[in-house]
C-alpha positions in Angstrom: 0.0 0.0 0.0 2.9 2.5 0.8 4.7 1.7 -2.7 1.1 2.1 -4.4 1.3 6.0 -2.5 5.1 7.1 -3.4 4.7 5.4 -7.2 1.6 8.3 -7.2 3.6 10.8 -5.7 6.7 10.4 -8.0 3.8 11.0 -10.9 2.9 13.9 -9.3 6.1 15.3 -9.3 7.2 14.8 -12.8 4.4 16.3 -14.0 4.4 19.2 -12.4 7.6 19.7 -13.5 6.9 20.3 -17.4 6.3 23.9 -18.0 2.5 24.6 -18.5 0.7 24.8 -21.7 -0.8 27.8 -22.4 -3.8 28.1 -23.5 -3.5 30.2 -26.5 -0.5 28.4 -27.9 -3.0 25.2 -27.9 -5.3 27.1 -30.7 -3.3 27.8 -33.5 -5.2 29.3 -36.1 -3.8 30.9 -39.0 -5.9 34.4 -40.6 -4.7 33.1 -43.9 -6.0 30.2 -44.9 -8.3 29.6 -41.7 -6.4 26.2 -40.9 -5.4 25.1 -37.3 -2.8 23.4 -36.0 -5.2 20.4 -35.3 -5.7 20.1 -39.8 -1.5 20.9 -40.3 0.8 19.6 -38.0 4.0 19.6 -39.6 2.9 23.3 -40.8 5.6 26.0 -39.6 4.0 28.9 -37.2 5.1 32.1 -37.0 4.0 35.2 -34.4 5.3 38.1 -36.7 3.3 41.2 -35.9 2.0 42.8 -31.9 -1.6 40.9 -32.4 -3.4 39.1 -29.4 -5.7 36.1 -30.0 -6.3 33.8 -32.5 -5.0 36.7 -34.8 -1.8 36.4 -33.8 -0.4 33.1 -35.1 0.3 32.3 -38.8 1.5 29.7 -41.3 4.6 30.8 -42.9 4.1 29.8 -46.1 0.7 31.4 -46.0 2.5 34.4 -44.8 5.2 34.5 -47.5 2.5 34.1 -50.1 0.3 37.4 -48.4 3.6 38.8 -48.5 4.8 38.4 -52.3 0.9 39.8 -53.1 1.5 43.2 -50.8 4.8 43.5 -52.7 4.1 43.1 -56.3 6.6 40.9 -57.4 9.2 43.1 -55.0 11.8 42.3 -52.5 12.3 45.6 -50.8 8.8 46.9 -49.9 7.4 47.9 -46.7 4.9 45.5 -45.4 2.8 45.6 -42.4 0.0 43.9 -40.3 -3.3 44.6 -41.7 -4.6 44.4 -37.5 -2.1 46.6 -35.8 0.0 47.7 -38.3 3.5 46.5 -37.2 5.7 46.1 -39.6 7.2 42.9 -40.4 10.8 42.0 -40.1 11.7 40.2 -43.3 15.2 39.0 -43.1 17.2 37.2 -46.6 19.9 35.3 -47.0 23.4 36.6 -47.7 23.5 35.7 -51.7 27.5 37.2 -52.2 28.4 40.7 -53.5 27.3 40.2 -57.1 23.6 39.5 -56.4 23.9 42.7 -53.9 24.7 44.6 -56.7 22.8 43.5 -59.0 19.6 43.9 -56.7 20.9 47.7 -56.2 21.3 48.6 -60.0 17.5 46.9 -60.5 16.2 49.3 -57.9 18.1 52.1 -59.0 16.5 51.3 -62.8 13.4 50.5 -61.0 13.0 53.9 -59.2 14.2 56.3 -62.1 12.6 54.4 -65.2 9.8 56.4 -64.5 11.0 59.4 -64.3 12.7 59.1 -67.1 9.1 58.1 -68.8 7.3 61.4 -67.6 10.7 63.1 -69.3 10.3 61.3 -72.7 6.7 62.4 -72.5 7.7 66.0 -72.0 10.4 66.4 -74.6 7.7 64.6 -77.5 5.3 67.0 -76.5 7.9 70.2 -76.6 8.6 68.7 -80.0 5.3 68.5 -81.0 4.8 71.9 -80.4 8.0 73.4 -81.4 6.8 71.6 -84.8 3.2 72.6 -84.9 4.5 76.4 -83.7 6.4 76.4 -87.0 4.3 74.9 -89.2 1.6 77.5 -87.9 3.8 80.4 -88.7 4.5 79.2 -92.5 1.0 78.7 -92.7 0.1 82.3 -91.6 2.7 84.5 -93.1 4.0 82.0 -96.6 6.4 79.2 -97.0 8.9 81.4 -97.7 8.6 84.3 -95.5 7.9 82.0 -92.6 11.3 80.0 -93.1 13.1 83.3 -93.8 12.3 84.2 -90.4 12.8 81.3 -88.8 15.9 81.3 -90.3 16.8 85.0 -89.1 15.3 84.8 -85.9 17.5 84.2 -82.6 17.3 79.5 -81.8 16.5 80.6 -78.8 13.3 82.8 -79.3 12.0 79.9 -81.7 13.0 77.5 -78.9 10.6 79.3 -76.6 8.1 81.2 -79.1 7.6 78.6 -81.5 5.9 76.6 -78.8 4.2 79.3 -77.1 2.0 79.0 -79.5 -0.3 76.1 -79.8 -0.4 76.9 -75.6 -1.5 80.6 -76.6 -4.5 78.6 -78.8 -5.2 76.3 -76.3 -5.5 79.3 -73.4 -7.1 81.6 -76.0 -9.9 78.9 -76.5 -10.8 78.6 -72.9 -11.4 82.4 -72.6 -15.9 82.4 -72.7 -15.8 85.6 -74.1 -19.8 84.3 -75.6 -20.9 84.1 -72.5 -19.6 87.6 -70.8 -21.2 89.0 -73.9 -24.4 86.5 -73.7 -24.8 87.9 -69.9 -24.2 92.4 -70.9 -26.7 92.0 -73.6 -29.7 89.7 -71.2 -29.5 92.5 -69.0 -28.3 95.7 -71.1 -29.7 95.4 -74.0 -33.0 93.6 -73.9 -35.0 96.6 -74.0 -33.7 97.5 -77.6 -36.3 96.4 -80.3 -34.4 95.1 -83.1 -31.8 93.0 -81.0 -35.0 91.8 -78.5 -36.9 90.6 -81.8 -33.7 88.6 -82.7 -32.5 87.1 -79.2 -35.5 87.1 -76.9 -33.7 88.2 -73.8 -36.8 88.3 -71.4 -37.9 85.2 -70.0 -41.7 85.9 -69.9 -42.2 87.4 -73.8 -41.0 83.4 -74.7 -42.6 82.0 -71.8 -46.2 80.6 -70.8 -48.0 81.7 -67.4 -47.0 79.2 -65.9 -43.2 79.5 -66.1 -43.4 83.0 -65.5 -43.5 82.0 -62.0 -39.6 80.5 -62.4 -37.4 81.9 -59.9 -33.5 82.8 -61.0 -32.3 80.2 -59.4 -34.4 78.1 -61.4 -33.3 78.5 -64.3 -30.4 77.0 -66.5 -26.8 77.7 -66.1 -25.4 79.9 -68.6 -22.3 78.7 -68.9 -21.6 75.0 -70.8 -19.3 72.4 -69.4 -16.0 72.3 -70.9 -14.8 69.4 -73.5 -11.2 69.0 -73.7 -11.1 67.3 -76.3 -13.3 70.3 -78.3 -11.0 73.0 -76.5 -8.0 70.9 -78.3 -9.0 70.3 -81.4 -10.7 73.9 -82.0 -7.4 75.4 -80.8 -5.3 73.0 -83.1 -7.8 73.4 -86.2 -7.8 77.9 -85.5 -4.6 78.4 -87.8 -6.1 76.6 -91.0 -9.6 78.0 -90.3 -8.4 81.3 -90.4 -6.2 80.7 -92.9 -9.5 79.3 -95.2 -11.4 82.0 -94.5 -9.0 84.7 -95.3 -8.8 83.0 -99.0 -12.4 83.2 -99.0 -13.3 86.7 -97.5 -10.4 88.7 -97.6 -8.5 87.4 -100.8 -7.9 91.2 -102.2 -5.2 91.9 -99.2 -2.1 91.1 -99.9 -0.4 90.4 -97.0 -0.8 87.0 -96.3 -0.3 87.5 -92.6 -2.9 90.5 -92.4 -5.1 88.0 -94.4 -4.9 85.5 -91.8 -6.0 87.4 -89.0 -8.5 89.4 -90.7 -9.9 85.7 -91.6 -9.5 85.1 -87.9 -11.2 87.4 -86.8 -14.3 87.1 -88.9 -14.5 83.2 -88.2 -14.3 84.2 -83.9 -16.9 86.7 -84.4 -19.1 84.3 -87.1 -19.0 81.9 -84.4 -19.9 83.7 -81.2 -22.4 85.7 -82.6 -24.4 81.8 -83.7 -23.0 80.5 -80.5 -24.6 83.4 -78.3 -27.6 82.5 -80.6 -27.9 79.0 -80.0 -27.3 79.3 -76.5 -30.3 81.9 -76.1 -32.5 79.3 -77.6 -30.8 77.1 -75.8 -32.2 78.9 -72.7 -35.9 79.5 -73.9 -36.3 76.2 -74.3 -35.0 74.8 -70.8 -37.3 77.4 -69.4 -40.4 75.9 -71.2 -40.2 72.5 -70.5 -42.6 70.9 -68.7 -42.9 67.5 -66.6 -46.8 65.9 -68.0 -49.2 63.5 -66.1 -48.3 60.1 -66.3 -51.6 59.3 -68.9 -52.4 57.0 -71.6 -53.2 60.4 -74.0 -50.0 61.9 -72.5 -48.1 58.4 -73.1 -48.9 57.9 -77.3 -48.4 61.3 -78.2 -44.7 61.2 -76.4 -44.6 58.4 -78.4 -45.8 59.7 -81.4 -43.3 62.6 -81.6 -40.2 60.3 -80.6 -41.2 58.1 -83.4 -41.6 61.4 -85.9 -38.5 62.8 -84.8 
């Protein structure tokens, strides 16, 4: 009976003298790929980041993987706990002096290739313009005249003028100068007869009762949204326009140049004064519209004029 008690005791004692479990080592579970350590034995943990909890613990492999997503096919990136935000310490093998180097010339390449991208881009587009400046001057003043005084003229004015000038299109074509004009003559000028019978300025002589009642805040904007692509290729296209329509208009001056801009001229103010037009109309009509009951009657003739139209 006494050797049954000490065999116990001697149990006792060398169990209590492994070091405890703890408890949240015993459930492993990786954030990953959901496994736990139950599924993967032979799997290799790793605690890499300040979590608590079942967050905390991850497959290695599983974490190499996340890791070569976050970097993007990189070696040197940053990459940190998506929890806590602790950054991970990624350690590599020393691979010799050559491979050192080589991984230091592929980030240096890696780092400036796009710079020197956005600098290709730059110098193409100088070129284009320095190119489209000079073809805009031989086109305005002659051939001949315009290579005469390209040829006379200092490199480095036609370095900086030459393209100065499709930007000088470009910023003249934003300027609204329709709608400054649009907005004197609605509240200036609607009183006189003549230009009143032409542009109805006042809402209420083009109006019904019942949108008489519109407030100004009601109404449409004035001003259109811009288009770059319109603002570009009207700016582009302004040379040969004017250039056409001096032939056509002003084909008794001599001066080719003076022909140009007289031809430019004419074509700006051709086209504001229909664009100040169309957008008075423009205007009428947004005031009059109307919303209708949601009837059979109301239903076929909506119909009806979408199918005649």
């Amino acid at each position: 009976m006494n050797e049954d008690i000490d065999q116990q005791n001697e149990q006792s004692s060398f169990q209590s003298s492994d070091p405890p479990v703890r408890q949240s080592d015993s459930g492993r579970y990786c954030w990953v790929c959901f496994a736990t350590e139950e599924e993967d034995r032979e799997a290799s943990w790793v605690q890499p980041c300040n979590c608590r909890g079942t967050t905390k613990w991850v497959h290695q492999s599983c974490l190499q993987r996340w890791v070569d997503e976050k970097q993007k096919g990189g070696n040197m990136g940053k990459v940190t706990c998506p929890q806590c935000q602790t950054e991970y310490i990624i350690v590599f093998p020393n691979m010799g002096m050559l491979v050192l180097i080589l991984d230091t010339v592929d980030g240096i390449i890696y780092k400036g290739c796009p710079f020197m991208a956005a600098g290709i881009v730059v110098g193409a587009v100088y070129w284009c313009a320095v190119t489209y400046g000079a073809i805009t001057v031989m086109q305005v003043i002659g051939q001949k005249e315009g290579l005469s005084v390209m040829e006379q003229a200092d490199p480095l004015i036609l370095l900086v003028g030459l393209p100065a000038i499709p930007v000088a299109l470009l910023l003249g074509k934003m300027i609204r100068w329709e709608d400054a004009v649009l907005n004197f003559m609605r509240r200036k000028l609607k009183k006189v007869p003549i230009i009143r019978y032409v542009v109805p300025f006042s809402i209420d002589t083009a109006l019904n009762a019942d949108a008489q009642a519109t407030t100004e805040n009601d109404l449409p904007p004035l001003s259109t949204p811009i288009s770059a692509t319109r603002v570009l290729c009207g700016a582009l296209l302004m040379p040969t326009i004017a250039s056409l329509f001096g032939k056509i208009f002003f084909d008794s001056v001599k001066s080719n140049f003076h022909k140009t801009i007289l031809g430019g001229l004419a074509f700006v103010a051709l086209k504001g004064c229909l664009k100040i037009y169309h957008k008075q109309q423009q205007y009428i009509r947004q005031c009059q519209r109307k919303i209708l009951d949601y009837t059979e009657s109301n239903i076929s003739a909506y119909i009806h004029n979408r199918e005649s139209e």
